[in-house]
C-alpha angles and dihedrals in degrees: 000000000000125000094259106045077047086060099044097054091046086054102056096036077055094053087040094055085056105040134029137172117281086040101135102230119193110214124213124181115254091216125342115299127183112246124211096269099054098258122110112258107237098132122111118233128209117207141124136279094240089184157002125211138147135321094029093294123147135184118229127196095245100250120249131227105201102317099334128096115242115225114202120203128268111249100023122137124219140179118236149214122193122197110213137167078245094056129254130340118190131191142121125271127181133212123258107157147355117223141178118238104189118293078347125095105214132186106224099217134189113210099233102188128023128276124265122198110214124237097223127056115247132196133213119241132235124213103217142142103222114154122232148175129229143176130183121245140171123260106260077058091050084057097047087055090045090059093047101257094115076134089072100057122075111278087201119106112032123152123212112248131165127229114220102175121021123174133167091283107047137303152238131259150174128225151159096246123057116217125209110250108260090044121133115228128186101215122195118202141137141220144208105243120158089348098299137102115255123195121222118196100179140177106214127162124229120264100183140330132200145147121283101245112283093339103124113218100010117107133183122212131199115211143186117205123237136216093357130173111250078223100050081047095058094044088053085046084050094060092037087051086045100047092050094045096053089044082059093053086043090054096238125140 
């Protein structure tokens, strides 16, 4: 076997340790490009890696608006962010063909810098309307939460809210009181999982808070969630996986 036949199958046995097929991947659009139907192309897309094969190609499901399939231009070049069990991977593709696989619309991609894997985890978000309740506590109380005694803290006092994105590491919400970033909140919610309603009681710690536009009295927060359970977490993953996989099916974005 020549050197470089030798390189290029250590290459691909190296992209195909780090992705796989069934890895979720977000693209975003490198610069603005014109779509098919005449508008620029900024908008992030969420979709799944279908293949890996040689010279750093990947096939990629064609990503879907609503119930119609995106096609993104030949040529374009996107960033990209892949979801992993590892953790996330991060470089740029660009685009060299679309394909059909069978009843499947693929991008055919060529990985065009090399993976990095990022130092921090990340978590993919979920759009969603799930309503809450939340109240803001000090921080002893956040630990009693985190060790599953919210029973023990006061259940007077919350406020509605609505989440609007959740991932593994915390979530977004609306409501009608803004909190200081730095604040500790005890958030109650509660999520679809096997078909069964499971009930979240959870510490988390305020990101950012500011008002919705020009909405008066309306607020969204940003929070990280504190002393969680890697087993509360994937639960929370799981929902996440299977809301985004039945939005797929649905044909929804």
């Amino acid at each position: 076997m020549s050197v470089l036949l030798k390189r290029a199958v250590q290459e691909v046995k190296m992209l195909e340790k780090m992705i796989t097929p069934g890895d979720k991947v977000e693209m975003t659009a490198s610069e603005k490009v014109i779509l098919p139907d005449g508008t620029e192309g900024t908008s992030r897309y969420m979709t799944i890696v279908t293949d890996v094969s040689e010279d750093n190609i990947l096939e990629i499901a064609m990503p879907m608006e609503k119930t119609k399939l995106v096609l993104l231009p030949v040529d374009g070049e996107y960033h990209v962010c892949f979801f992993t069990n590892a953790g996330m991977y991060t470089g740029t593709v660009k685009i060299v063909d679309r394909q059909k696989r069978e009843s499947t619309y693929v991008l055919i991609a060529e990985l065009i810098s090399e993976l990095t894997k990022s130092q921090r985890r990340e978590y993919y978000r979920l759009n969603c309307v799930i309503e809450m309740v939340t109240k803001q506590i000090g921080e002893n109380e956040a630990q009693t939460v985190g060790k599953n005694l919210g029973h023990l803290v006061s259940q007077e006092a919350f406020s509605k809210g609505v989440i609007v994105d959740i991932s593994g590491g915390g979530l977004r919400f609306v409501s009608k009181q803004q909190f200081e970033p730095g604040t500790y909140l005890y958030l109650k919610f509660s999520l679809p999982i096997e078909n069964e309603e499971r009930e979240f009681s959870l510490a988390a710690k305020v990101v950012t808070s500011g008002r919705v536009g020009k909405q008066p009295g309306e607020y969204e927060n940003r929070v990280k969630f504190l002393y969680l359970e890697n087993t509360v977490r994937e639960e929370i993953i799981k929902y996440i996986f299977d809301e985004e996989r039945k939005n797929r099916k649905n044909g929804k974005r």
